[in-house]
N, C-alpha and C positions, 0 to 999 in steps of 0.2 A: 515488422520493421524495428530496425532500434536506433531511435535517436542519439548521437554525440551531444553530449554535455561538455560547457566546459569544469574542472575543476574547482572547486573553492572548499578551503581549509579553515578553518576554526581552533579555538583552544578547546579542550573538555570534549568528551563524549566517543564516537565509535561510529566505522560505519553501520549503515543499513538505521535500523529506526532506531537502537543503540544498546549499549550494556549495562551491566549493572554488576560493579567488581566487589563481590564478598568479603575476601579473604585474599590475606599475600599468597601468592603464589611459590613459595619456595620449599616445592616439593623434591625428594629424593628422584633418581632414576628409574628407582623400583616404582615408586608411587603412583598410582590411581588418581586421577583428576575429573569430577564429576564436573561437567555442563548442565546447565539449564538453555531448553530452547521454549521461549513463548511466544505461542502467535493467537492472533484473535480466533482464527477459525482453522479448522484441520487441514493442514497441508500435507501433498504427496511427499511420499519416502525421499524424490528426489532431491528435495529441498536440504534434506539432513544429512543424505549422501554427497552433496556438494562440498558441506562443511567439513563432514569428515575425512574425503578425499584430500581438501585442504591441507587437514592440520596431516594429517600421511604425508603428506609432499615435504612436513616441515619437522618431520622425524619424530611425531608424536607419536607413529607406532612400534617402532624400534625403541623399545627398553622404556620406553616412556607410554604409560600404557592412561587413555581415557576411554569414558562413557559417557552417552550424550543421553537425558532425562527431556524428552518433551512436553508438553501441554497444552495444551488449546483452550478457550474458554468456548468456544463452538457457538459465536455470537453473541454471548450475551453478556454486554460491558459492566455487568457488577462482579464476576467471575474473576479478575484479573488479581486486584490485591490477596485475594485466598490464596491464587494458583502462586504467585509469588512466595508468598509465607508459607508453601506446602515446598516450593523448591528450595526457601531456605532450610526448613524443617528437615531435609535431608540431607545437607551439608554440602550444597553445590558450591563451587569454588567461583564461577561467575553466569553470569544469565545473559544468552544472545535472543532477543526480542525481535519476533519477525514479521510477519505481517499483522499491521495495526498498531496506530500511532497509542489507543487507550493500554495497550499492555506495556511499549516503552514508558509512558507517566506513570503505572503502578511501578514502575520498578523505579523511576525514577525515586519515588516517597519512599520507597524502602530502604535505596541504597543512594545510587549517583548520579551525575546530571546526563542527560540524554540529550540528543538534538533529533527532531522531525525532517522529512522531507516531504518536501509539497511541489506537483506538477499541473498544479492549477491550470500554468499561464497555456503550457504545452496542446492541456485539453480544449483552451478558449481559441490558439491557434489552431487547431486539428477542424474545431467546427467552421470558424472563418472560411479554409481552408475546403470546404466541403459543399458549404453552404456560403457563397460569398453576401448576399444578401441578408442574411442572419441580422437582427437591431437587435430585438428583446431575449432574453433567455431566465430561464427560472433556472432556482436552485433547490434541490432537492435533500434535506439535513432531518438527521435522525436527532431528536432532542436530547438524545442520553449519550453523543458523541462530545466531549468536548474539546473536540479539535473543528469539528465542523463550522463553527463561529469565527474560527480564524483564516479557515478556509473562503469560506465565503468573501470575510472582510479581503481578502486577496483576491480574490476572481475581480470581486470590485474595480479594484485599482488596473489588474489585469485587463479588466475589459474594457478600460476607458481607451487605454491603447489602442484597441483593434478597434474601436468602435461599436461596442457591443454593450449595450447597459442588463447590469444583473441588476432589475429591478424587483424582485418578487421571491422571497425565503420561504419556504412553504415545510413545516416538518412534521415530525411524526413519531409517538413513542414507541408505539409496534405496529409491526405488518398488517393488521387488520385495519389501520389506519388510512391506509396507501390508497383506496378505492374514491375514499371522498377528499383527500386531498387531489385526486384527479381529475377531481368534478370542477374544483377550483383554479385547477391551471385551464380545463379549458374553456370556462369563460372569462378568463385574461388574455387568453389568444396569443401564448407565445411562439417564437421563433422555433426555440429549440431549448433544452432542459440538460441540465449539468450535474448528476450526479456522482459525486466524492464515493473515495474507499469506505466500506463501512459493511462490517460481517453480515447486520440484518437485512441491509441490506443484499449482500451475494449471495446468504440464505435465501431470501426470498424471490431472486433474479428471477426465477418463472411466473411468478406472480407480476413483479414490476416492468418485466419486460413486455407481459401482455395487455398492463393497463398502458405501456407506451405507446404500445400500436394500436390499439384503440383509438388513442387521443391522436395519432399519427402527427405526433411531436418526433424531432430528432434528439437523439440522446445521447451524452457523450458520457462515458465509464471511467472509472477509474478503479475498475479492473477488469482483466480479459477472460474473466468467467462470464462475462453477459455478451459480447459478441458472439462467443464461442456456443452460447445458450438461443444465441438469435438478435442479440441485441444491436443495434446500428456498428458504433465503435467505443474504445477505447484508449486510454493511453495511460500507462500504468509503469513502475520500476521494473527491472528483470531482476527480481528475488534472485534466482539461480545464479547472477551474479553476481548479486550484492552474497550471496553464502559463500558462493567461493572467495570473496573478497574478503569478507566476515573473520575468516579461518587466520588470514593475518595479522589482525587484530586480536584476535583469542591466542592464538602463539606468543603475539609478544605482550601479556599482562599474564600469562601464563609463566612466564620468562621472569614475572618483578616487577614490569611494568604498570604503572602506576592507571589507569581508564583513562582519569580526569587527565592526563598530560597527551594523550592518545590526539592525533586530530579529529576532526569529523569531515569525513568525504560524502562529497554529495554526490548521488547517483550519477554512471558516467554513461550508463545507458536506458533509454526508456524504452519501450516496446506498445509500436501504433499495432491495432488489432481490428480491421474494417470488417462486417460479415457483407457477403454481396447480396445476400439476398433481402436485407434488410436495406439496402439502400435502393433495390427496384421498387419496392415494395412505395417507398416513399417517394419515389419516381426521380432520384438524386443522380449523378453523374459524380465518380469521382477521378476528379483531374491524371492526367496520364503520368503529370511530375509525383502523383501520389503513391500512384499503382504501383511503381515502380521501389517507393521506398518501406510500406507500408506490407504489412503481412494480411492480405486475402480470405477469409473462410467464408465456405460456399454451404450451411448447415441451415 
């Protein structure tokens, strides 16, 4: 499924989770132009193929010749300011930050200001939505995220709306973690459980999806690596077209253009990801107006 957003613009920053502009960009025709791409954890080829199709469509590869340098920290949030300093180390000309809110704030300290995107409210409505009975919901925060604390404080506000009280923060500095803080959600007896983006955790997705079914709590992702893995649902950005988006914004600072005067677009689509078997499993029904908008896996 992919949700309609609508737009909202900003001064400063870039789409997707944001940039970080090195260097002027007024390169010759002949000229080499090096990218950095950061993301928290390893993403398919497809995701760099998008960008690069991009900037191709915007005649970067006629006469105007680049290479795009990737990195990942491969989950683990003290990695990012290194991999930064290692992409400046090389003379990259600007850094597109992909998945993971903690590699956009390294770069932000290095270079420029970034803006986050948060689809809090989308997941508190997807559960509503599923589970109309839903009251209580736990939050599920890695201690070493610090975006997670703001996330939460928004679900808050988020859930007063619908009716849903996020009463209960429960975190955790590593995976070995996860086991007894599950001992803990289930003698608070929640509804249903809200787990934010975050690498250790979609590293650990087989682990945390089978302490979920255990607890036969409902779970909502925020990313579509855990449906896809078995996990209930999802609702998450479509990377693939925030990159192909991305590619507009790297053209035009690549052109002169200044990051900071750049707008920031807020994701214009999101992508709901149900697995069916995890909703038998919990004996859920999901609404026919769902089926219909919502992307299905049957794994």
């Amino acid at each position: 499924m992919r949700l309609s957003l609508s737009r909202r613009v900003f001064v400063a920053g870039a789409v997707a989770a944001g940039f970080a502009q090195l260097a002027t960009a007024e390169q010759s025709a002949e000229a080499a132009t090096t990218i950095g791409f950061l993301s928290e954890r390893s993403l398919p080829s497809s995701y760099i193929e998008a960008l690069e199709r991009g900037l191709i469509e915007r005649g970067w590869a006629e006469g105007r010749g680049f290479r795009i340098e990737q990195r990942s920290a491969d989950g683990d949030l003290e990695r990012p300011p290194g991999l930064v300093a290692e992409l400046i180390g090389i003379g990259v000309t600007l850094i597109v930050t992909g998945v993971g809110t903690p590699v956009a704030l390294a770069a932000k300290r290095a270079t420029a200001k970034v803006r986050g995107v948060t689809t809090v409210q989308k997941r508190l409505e997807l559960l509503r939505e599923v589970i109309p009975g839903a009251k209580r919901v736990a939050f599920l925060r890695n201690l070493t995220n610090p975006v997670h604390p703001k996330i939460f404080r928004a679900a808050q506000g988020a859930g007063r709306q619908l009716g849903l009280t996020l009463q209960h923060e429960v975190g955790v500095f590593e995976a070995v973690e996860l086991e007894g803080v599950f001992k803990t959600l289930l003698s608070q007896r929640f509804d249903a459980l809200l787990v934010p983006g975050d690498a250790m955790f979609s590293t650990n997705r087989a682990i945390l999806i089978g302490l979920v079914a255990r607890a036969r709590l409902a779970a909502v992702y925020g990313d579509r690596l855990f449906p896809d893995a078995g996990g209930l649902m999802s609702v998450s950005v479509d990377l693939l077209d925030l990159c192909r988006r991305a590619a507009g914004h790297v053209d035009k600072i690549l052109r002169g253009a200044q990051a900071g005067d750049l707008p920031v677009e807020e994701a214009l689509t999101l992508e709901v990801v149900i697995n069916f078997k995890a909703t038998n499993a919990l004996g859920l029904v999901i609404p026919a107006s769902l089926r219909q908008r919502a992307e299905i896996v049957d794994r």
